[in-house]
C-alpha positions in Angstrom: -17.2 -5.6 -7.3 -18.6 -7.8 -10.0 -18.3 -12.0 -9.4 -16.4 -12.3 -12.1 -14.0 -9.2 -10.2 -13.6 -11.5 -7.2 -12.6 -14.9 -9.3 -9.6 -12.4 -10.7 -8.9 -11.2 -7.5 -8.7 -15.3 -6.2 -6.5 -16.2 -8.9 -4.4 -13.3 -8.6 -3.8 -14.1 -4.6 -3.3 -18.0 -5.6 -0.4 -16.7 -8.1 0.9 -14.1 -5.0 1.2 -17.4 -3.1 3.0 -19.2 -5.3 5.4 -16.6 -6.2 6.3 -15.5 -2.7 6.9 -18.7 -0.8 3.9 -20.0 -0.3 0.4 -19.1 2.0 1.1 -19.2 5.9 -1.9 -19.8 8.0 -2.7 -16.5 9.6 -0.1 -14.3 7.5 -0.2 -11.5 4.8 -0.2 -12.9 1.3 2.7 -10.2 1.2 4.4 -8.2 3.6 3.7 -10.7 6.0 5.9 -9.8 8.6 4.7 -6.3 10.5 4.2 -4.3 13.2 1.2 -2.0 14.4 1.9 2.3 15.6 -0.3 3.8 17.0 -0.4 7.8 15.5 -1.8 11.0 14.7 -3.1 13.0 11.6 -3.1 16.4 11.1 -4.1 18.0 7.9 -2.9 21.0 6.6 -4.7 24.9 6.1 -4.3 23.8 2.1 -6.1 20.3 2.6 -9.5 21.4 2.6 -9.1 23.5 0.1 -8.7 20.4 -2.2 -10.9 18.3 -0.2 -14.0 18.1 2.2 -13.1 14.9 3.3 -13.8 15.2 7.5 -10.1 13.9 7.9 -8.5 16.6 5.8 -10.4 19.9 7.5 -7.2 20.4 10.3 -8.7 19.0 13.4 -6.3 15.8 14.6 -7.3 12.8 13.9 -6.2 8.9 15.4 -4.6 6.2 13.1 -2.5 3.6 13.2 0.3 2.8 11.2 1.1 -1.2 10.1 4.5 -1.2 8.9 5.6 -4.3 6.8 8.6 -5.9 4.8 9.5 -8.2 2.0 6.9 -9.1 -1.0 7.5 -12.0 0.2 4.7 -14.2 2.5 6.9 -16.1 4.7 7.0 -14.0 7.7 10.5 -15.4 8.9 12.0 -14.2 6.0 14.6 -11.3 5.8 14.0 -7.8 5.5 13.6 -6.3 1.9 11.0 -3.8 0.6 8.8 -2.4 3.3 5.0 -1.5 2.8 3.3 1.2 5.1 -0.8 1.1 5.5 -2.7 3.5 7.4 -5.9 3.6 9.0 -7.9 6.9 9.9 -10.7 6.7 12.5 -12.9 9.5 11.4 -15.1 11.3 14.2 -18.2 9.6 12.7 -16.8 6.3 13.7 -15.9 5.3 10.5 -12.5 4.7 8.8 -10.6 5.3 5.5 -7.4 3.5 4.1 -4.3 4.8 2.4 -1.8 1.6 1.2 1.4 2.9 0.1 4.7 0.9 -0.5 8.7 2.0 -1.9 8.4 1.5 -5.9 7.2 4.6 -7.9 5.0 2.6 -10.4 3.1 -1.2 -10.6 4.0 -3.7 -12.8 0.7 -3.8 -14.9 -1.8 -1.1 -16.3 -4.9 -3.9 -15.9 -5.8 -6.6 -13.5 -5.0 -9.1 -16.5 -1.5 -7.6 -17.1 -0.3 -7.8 -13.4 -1.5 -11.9 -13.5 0.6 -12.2 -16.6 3.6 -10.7 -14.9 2.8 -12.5 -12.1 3.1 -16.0 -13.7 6.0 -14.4 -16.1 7.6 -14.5 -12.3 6.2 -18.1 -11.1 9.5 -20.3 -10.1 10.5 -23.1 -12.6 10.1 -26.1 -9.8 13.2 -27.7 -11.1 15.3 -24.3 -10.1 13.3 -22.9 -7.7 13.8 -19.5 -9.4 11.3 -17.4 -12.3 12.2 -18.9 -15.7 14.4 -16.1 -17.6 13.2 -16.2 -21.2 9.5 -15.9 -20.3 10.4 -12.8 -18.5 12.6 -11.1 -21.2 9.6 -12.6 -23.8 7.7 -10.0 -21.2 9.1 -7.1 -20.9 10.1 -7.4 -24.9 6.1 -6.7 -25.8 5.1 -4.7 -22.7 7.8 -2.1 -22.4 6.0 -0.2 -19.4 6.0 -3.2 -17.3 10.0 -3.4 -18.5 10.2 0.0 -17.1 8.5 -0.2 -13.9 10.9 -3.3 -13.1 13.5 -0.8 -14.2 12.7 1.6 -11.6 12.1 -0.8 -8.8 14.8 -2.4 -9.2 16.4 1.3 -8.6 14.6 1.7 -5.3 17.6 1.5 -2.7 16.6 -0.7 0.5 16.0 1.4 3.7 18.1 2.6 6.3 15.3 3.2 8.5 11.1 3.5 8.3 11.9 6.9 9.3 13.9 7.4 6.3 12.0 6.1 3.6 9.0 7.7 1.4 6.5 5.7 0.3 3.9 6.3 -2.7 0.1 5.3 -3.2 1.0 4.8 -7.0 -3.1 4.9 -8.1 -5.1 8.1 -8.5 -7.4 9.6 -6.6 -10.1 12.3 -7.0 -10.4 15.1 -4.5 -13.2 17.0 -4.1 -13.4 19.8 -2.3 -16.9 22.1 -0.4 -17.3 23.8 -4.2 -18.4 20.6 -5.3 -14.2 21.3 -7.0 -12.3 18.3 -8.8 -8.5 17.7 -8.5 -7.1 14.5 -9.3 -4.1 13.8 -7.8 -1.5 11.1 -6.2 -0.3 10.5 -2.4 3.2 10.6 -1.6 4.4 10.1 2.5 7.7 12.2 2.9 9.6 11.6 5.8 10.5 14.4 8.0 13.9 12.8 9.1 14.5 12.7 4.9 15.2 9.7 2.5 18.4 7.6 3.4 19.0 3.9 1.4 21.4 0.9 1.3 22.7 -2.2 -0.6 19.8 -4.5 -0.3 23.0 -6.6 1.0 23.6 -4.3 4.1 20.1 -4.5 5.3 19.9 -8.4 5.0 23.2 -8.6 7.6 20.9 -7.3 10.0 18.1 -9.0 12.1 14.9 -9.9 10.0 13.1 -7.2 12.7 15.7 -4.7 12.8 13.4 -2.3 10.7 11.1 -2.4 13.4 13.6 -2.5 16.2 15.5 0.3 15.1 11.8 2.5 14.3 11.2 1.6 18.2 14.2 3.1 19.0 13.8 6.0 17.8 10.1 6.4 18.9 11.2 5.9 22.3 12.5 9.5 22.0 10.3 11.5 20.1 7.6 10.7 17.3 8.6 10.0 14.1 6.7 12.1 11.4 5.4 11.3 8.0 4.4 14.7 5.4 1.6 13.8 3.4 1.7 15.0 0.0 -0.1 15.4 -3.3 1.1 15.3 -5.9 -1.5 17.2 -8.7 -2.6 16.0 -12.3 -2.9 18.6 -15.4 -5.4 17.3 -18.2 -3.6 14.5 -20.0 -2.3 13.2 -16.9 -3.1 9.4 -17.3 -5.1 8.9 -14.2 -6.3 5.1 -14.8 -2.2 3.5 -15.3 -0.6 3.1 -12.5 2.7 2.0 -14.6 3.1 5.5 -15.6 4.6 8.7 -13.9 3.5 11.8 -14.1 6.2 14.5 -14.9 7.8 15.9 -11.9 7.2 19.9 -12.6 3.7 18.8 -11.6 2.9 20.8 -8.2 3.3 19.1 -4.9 1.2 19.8 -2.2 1.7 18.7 1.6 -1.3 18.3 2.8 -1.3 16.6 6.6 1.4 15.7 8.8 1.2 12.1 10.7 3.1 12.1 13.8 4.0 8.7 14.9 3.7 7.9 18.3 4.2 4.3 19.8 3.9 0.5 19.5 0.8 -1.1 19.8 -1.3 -4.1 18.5 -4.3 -5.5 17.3 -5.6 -6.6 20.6 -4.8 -3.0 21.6 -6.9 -1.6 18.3 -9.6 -3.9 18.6 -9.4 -5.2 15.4 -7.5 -8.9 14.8 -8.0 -9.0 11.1 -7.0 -5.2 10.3 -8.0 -5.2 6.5 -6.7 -2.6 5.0 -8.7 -1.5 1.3 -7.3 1.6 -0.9 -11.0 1.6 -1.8 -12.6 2.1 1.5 -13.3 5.9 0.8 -14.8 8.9 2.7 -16.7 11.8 1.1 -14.4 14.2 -0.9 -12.4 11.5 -1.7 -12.8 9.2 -4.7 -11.3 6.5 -6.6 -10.1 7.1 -10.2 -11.1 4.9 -13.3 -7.8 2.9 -12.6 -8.8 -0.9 -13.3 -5.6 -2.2 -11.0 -7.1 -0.1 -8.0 -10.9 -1.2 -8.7 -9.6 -4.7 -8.1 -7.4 -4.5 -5.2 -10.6 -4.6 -3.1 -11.2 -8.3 -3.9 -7.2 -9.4 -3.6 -7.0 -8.3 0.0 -10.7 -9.7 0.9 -9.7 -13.1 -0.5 -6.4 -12.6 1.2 -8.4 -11.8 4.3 -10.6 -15.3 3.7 -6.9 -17.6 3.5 -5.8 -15.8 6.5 -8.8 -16.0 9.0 -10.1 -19.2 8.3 -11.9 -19.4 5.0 -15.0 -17.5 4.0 -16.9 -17.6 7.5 -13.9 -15.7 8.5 -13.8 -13.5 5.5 -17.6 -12.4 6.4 -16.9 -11.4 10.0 -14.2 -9.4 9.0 -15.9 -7.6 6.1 -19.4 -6.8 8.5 -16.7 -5.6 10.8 -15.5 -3.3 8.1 -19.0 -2.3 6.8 -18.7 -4.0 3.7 -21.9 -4.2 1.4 -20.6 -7.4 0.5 -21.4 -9.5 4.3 -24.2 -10.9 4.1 
């Protein structure tokens, strides 16, 4: 990323801090509360033929699973949207990330667009809540970001992790051994099938009861994730993450990720766990999507507030093989 990429990426965490209660020492800008799983990936006999990535060739492979809630930051706070980020040790010892969360679409096709909706959502002090007519003044000249509010707002809250699908919402390129392009978007399905609630009915519960009842069930078997593709024809907007694509488009399951336990970052071996939808392997590649290009400096300044400042930030991106430790 460019300099001028990570002063974006800064001010768009500053505005994430603001707008979701405020930066706790050691927390998530978002999804701060979570919970580590340890699992396993196995791809499918159709994965390779879309990709060469090592990952997607059939033979299992470790990850673990960090299951969050709420946009929000505070890490007290009640349960709400959850977030699921997984991390796949490869056999070469390095690893890949794939971020997913509940809504369909983002709420801006550029970097730029996301900050103005961002401080479209910044709470009036005197109210404590986003000021109404700068949002409607909003979503009046940038319909798409109207409609991707529309169909979050749709989203039901979840019954259980085990019950709820969760989408990458950026393009990819997969390449497969033929040197073979196929661009195309992740989609986690849930084996147990998509259940959903009132927001309402979740927030009677426990702020942990997402993870308590996920525990429960893993005490008794694993609880399995279906990785799928979904695959672009030409036109397909590949660089917008505000806009589907249309749903006759083919869907591909491509890798099954089984589940199995509780664990933590002591346990891992990693106490900063950054996760970056950039961090790529071979036969995998990111699209021309300017929202995805930047999310690498929003969770490596997130990564700086949350360690300790920028010595922190260093030790944790030399852990991760960055080219940007020095």
């Amino acid at each position: 990323m460019a300099p001028s990429q990570y002063r974006l990426a800064a001010e768009l965490v500053a505005m994430i801090h603001e707008n979701f209660q405020g930066f706790h020492p050691g927390y998530r800008g978002v999804h701060a509360q979570g919970r580590y799983y340890a699992a396993i990936f196995k791809a499918t006999a159709e994965a390779k033929k879309l990709s060469r990535a090592v990952h997607l060739q059939g033979q299992p492979v470790p990850a673990t699973v960090r299951h969050g809630h709420s946009p929000s930051g505070n890490p007290w706070g009640p349960a709400y949207t959850p977030s699921m980020a997984v991390k796949f040790y490869l056999p070469d010892g390095t690893v890949t990330d794939l971020i997913t969360l509940t809504i369909p679409v983002f709420f801006g096709r550029t970097p730029d667009e996301v900050l103005e909706s961002l401080k479209a959502l910044k709470p009036d002090p005197a109210t404590g809540k986003p000021d109404e007519k700068r949002i409607m003044q909003l979503l009046a000249t940038r319909p798409w970001i109207a409609n991707a509010f529309k169909l979050a707002k749709a989203v039901p809250a979840p019954v259980s992790l085990a019950q709820t699908a969760f989408h990458a919402l950026h393009a990819f390129r997969f390449v497969n051994s033929a040197d073979e392009g196929q661009y195309a978007r992740y989609h986690w399905e849930p084996e147990a099938g998509v259940a959903g609630q009132p927001l309402e009915e979740l927030q009677k519960q426990p702020p942990s009861y997402l993870f308590e009842e996920l525990e429960a069930r893993l005490r008794k078997a694993p609880v399995v994730q279906n990785l799928v593709l979904q695959l672009a024809k030409d036109g397909d907007p590949t660089d917008d993450p505000t806009a589907l694509w249309p749903d006759d488009r083919p869907r591909v399951t491509i890798g099954r990720l089984e589940i199995i336990r509780a664990t933590t970052v002591e346990e891992i071996g990693d106490p900063v766990m950054l996760h970056d939808p950039t961090r790529l392997t071979d036969g995998i590649e990111a699209s021309d999507d300017p929202v995805l290009a930047v999310r690498r400096g929003v969770y490596e300044v997130s990564v700086a507030h949350r360690t300790g400042g920028w010595k922190g930030r260093l030790a944790a991106l030399e852990r991760a093989g960055s080219p940007f430790a020095i």
